[in-house]
C-alpha positions as CSV (number, residue, x, y, z in Angstrom):
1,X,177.3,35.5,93.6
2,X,176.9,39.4,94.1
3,X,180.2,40.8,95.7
4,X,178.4,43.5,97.2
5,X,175.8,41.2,99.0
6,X,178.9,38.7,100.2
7,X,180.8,41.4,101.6
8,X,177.6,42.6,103.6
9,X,176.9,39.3,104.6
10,X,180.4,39.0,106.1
11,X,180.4,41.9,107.8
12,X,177.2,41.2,109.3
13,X,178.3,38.0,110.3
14,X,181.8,39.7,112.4
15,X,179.3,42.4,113.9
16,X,176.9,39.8,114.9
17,X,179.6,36.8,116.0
18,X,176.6,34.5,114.5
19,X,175.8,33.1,111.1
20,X,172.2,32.7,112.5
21,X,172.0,36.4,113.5
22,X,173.5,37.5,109.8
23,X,170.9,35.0,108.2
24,X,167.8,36.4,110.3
25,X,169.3,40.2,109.1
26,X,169.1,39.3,105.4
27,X,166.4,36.8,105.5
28,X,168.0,34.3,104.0
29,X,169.0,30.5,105.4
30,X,172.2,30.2,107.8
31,X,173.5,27.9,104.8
32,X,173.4,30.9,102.2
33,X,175.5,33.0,105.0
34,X,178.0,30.5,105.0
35,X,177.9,29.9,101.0
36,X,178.7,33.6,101.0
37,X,181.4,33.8,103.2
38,X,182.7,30.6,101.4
39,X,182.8,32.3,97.7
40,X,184.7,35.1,99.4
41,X,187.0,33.3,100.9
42,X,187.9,31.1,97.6
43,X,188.0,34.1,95.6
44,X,190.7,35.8,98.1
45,X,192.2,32.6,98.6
46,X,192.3,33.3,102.5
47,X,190.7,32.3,105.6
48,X,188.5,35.3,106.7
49,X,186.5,33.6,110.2
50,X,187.7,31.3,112.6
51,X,184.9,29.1,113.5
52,X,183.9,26.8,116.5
53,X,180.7,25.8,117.5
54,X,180.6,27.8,119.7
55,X,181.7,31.0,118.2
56,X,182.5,32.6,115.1
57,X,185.6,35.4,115.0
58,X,187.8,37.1,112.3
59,X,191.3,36.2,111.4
60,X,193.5,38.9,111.7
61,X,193.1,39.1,107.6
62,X,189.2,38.8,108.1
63,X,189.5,41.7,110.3
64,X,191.2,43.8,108.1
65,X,189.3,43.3,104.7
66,X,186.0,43.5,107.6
67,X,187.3,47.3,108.0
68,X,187.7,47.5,104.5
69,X,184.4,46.0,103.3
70,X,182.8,48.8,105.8
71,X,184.6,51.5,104.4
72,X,183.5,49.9,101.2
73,X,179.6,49.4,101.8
74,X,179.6,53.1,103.5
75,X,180.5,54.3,99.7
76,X,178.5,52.1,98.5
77,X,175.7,53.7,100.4
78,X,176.3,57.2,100.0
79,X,176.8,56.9,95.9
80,X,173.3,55.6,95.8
81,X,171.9,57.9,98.2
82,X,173.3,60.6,96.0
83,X,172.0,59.0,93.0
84,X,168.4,58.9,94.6
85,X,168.8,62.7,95.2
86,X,169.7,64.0,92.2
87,X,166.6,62.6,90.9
88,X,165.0,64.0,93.2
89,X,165.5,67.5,92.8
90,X,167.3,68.9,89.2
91,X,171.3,69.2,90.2
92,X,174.4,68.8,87.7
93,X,176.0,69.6,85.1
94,X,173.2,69.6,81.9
95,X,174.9,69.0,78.6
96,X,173.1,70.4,75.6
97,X,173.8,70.7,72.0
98,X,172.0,72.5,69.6
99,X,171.9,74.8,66.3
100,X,173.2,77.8,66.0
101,X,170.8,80.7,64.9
102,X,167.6,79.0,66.6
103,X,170.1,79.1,69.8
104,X,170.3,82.6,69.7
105,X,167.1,83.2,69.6
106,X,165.4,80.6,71.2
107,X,167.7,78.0,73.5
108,X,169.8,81.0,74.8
109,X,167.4,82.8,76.4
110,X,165.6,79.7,77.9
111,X,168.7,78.4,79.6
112,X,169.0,81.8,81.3
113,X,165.5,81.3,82.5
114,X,165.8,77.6,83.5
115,X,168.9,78.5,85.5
116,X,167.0,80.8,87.4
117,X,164.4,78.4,88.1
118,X,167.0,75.7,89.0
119,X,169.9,76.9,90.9
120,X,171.7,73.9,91.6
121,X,172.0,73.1,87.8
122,X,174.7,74.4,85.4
123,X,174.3,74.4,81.6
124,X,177.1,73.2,78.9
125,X,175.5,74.4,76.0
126,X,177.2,73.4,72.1
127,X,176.2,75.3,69.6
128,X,176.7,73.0,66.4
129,X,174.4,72.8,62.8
130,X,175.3,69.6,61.7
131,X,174.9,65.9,63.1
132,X,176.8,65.3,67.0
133,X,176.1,62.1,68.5
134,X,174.5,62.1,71.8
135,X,176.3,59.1,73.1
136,X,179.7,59.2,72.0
137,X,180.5,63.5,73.2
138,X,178.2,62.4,76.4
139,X,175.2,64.8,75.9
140,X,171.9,65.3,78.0
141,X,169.9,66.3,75.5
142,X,170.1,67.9,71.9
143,X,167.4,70.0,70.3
144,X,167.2,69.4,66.2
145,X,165.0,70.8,63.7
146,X,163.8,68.8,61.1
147,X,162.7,65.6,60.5
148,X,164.6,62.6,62.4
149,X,165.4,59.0,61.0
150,X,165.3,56.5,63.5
151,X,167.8,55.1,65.9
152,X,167.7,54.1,69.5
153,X,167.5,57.4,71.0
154,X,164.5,58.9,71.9
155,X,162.4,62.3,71.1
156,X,160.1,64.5,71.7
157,X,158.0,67.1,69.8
158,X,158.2,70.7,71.1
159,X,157.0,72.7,68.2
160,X,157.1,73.5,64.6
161,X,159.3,76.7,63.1
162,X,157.4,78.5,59.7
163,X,159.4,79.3,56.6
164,X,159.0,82.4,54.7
165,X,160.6,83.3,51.2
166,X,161.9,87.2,51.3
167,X,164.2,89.4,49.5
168,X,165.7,92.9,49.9
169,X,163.3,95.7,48.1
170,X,166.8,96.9,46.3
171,X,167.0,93.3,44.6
172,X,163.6,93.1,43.8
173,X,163.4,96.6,42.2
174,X,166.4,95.2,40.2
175,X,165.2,91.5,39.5
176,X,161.5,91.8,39.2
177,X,159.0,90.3,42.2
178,X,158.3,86.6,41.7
179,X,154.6,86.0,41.7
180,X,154.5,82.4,41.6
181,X,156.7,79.5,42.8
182,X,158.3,79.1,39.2
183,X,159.1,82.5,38.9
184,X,162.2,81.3,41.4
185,X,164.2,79.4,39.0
186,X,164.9,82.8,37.5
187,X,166.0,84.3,40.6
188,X,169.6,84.0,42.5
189,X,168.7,82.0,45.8
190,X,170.5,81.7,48.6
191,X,170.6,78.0,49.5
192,X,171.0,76.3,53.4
193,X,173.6,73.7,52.7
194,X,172.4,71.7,55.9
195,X,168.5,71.6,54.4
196,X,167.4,68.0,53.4
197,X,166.4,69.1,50.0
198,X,168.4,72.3,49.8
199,X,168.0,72.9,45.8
200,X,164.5,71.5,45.5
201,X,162.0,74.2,47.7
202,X,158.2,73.0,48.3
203,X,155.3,75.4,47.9
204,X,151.2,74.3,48.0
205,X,148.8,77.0,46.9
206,X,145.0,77.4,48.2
207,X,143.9,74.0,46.1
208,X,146.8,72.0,48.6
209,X,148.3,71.3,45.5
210,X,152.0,70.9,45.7
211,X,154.6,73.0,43.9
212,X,158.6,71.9,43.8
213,X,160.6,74.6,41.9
214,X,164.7,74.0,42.0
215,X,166.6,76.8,42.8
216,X,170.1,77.7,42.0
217,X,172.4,80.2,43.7
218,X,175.9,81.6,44.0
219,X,176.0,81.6,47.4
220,X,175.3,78.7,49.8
221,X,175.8,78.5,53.3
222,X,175.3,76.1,56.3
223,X,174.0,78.8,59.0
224,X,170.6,80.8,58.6
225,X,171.8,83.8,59.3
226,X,174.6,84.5,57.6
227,X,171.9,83.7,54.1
228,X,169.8,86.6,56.0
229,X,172.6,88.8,56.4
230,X,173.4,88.3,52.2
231,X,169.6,88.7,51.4
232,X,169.9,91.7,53.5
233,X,173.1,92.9,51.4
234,X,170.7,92.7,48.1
235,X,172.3,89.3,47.0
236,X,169.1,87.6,46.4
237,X,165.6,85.7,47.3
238,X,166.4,83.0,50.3
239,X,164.1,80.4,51.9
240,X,164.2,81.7,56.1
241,X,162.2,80.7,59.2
242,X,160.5,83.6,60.8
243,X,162.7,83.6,63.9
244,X,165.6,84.7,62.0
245,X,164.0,87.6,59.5
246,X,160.9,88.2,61.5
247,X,162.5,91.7,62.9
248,X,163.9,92.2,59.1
249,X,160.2,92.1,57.7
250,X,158.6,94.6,60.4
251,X,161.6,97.4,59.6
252,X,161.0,96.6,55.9
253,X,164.8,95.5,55.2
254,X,163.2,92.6,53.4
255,X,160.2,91.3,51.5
256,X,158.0,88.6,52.4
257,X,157.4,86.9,49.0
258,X,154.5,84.2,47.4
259,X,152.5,85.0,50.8
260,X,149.7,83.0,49.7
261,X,151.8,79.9,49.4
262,X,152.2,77.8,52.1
263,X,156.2,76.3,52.5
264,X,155.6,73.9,55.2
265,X,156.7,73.6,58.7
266,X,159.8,72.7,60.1
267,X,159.3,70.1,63.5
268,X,161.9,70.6,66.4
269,X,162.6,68.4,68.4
270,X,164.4,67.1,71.9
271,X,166.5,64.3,71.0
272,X,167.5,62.6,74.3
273,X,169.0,59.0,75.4
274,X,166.4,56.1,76.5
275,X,163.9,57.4,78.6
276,X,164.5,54.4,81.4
277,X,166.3,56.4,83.8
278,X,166.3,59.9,82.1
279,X,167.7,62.3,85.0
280,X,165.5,65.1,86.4
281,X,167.6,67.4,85.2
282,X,166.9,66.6,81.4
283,X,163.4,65.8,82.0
284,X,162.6,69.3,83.4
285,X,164.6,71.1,80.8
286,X,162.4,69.4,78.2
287,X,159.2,70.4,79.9
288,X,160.7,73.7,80.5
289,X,161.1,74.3,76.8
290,X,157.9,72.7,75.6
291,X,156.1,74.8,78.1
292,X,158.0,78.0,76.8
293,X,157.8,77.4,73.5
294,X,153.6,76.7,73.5
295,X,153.8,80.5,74.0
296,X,155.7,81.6,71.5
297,X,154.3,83.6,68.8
298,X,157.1,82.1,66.1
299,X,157.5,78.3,67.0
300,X,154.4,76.6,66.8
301,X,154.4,74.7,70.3
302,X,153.5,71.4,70.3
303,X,152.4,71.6,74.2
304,X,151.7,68.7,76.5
305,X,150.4,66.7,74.1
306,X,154.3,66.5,72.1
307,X,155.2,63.5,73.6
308,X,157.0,61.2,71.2
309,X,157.7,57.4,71.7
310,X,159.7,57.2,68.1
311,X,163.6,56.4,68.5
312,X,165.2,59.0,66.2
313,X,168.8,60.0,65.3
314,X,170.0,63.9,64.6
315,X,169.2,64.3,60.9
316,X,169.8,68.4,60.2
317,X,167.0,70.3,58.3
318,X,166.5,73.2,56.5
319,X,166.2,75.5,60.3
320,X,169.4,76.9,61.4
């Protein structure tokens, strides 16, 4: 039987002085009280009421684990009540993990409006590019880019990040301007160690047909941008989301290359535990970015509608 339950039953029954006056509390029958009272009683191996039939009273050890169980059941009380508020209203300590140079950019500045927008909650943000595991380090929530492979966490879609090939003008002055996807494997590119298919980059032309040139490089690297800051440095032709050389391309430091080519979209995602009992505070971070990122003129937002019900794991792509 519940220990909780028994130990209000007993205490209702010494308030009361009446098994029938606990019973009538708890709606249950007078012989359920005293089945109650009975488990306790074996399971401390002590006689916790004097009773007559006349009257029921503590011992003197029933009176002091009464006093105790009150102490107890206040607790008790005030743990859940707490519980019930911080759903209420977003409160806490938020955990979140995510990549590094989309964080910059992107989670950074949303965390410092979220915090303004919810006072009582603090932010523990990680800034990590390859796979952390939710459970184990005791995260809220992680954002990933890239495709997930399932698990038993759960996701949801907030928007899509575009790739762009570019190079410095000095290296193309030097190396010649690639015109087509193949003209790559002649190039030096700069390779995201973290990317699913990090030698193997995808292209489809006007016709949606499907190009796959593999690239080689001297220099690889798991964070986006230290690749822009080498591409920048003339040291060759790299695959980049916008995010990280959009401000590049406008001061013409680099090059946006094979502009009629599509190179596919990167998803990002919120990767989160089951859903069940997901606190406030996660679940309003999560709109909060969605929301934010619906306006943003270099993530694709997936909007209201990004709701996922697949159970993914953290699987790294090609966005840093």
């Amino acid at each position: 039987m519940d220990r909780f339950t028994g130990m209000a039953v007993f205490a209702k029954v010494v308030d009361t002085a009446s098994f029938a006056a606990a019973a009538r509390h708890f709606a249950m029958s007078p012989a359920m009280v005293s089945k109650h009272v009975q488990t306790l009683e074996e399971r401390l191996g002590v006689r916790l009421l004097n009773r007559t039939t006349r009257r029921v009273n503590a011992t003197e050890v029933g009176q002091n684990y009464y006093e105790r169980c009150l102490r107890i059941l206040s607790e008790l009380e005030d743990a859940e009540r707490a519980a019930g508020d911080l759903q209420a209203a977003p409160r806490g300590l938020l955990r979140v993990t995510a990549p590094v140079s989309f964080s910059f950019r992107h989670i950074t500045p949303a965390i410092a409006d979220y915090l303004a927008a919810y006072p009582e909650v603090s932010v523990d943000l990680n800034l990590n590019d390859h796979y952390v595991d939710l459970l184990e380090e005791r995260f809220d929530v992680a954002v990933r880019a890239g495709p997930l492979a399932d698990s038993s966490l759960m996701s949801r879609k907030l928007g899509s990040i575009v790739h762009t090939v570019v190079a410095s003008p000095a290296y193309l002055k030097a190396n010649g301007v690639p015109r087509q996807p193949s003209d790559l494997a002649k190039h030096n590119c700069l390779i995201y160690t973290y990317a699913t298919r990090q030698s193997a980059w995808h292209f489809v032309d006007r016709d949606a047909q499907e190009h796959v040139v593999r690239v080689t490089g001297r220099f690889l690297a798991n964070n986006g941008d230290t690749l822009r800051a080498l591409a920048i440095k003339d040291a060759g032709v790299v695959l980049a989301p916008d995010f990280i050389v959009e401000e590049d391309l406008q001061a013409g430091r680099l090059i946006r290359l094979l502009s009629e080519y599509a190179t596919g979209e990167t998803p990002v995602h919120a990767v989160y535990p089951h859903s069940k009992y997901l606190s406030v505070k996660t679940r309003t971070f999560i709109d909060f970015l969605a929301a934010r990122w619906t306006r943003s003129p270099q993530i694709k937002g997936n909007g209201a509608d990004g709701k996922s019900n697949v159970r993914t794991t953290l699987a790294l792509s090609a966005a840093s």
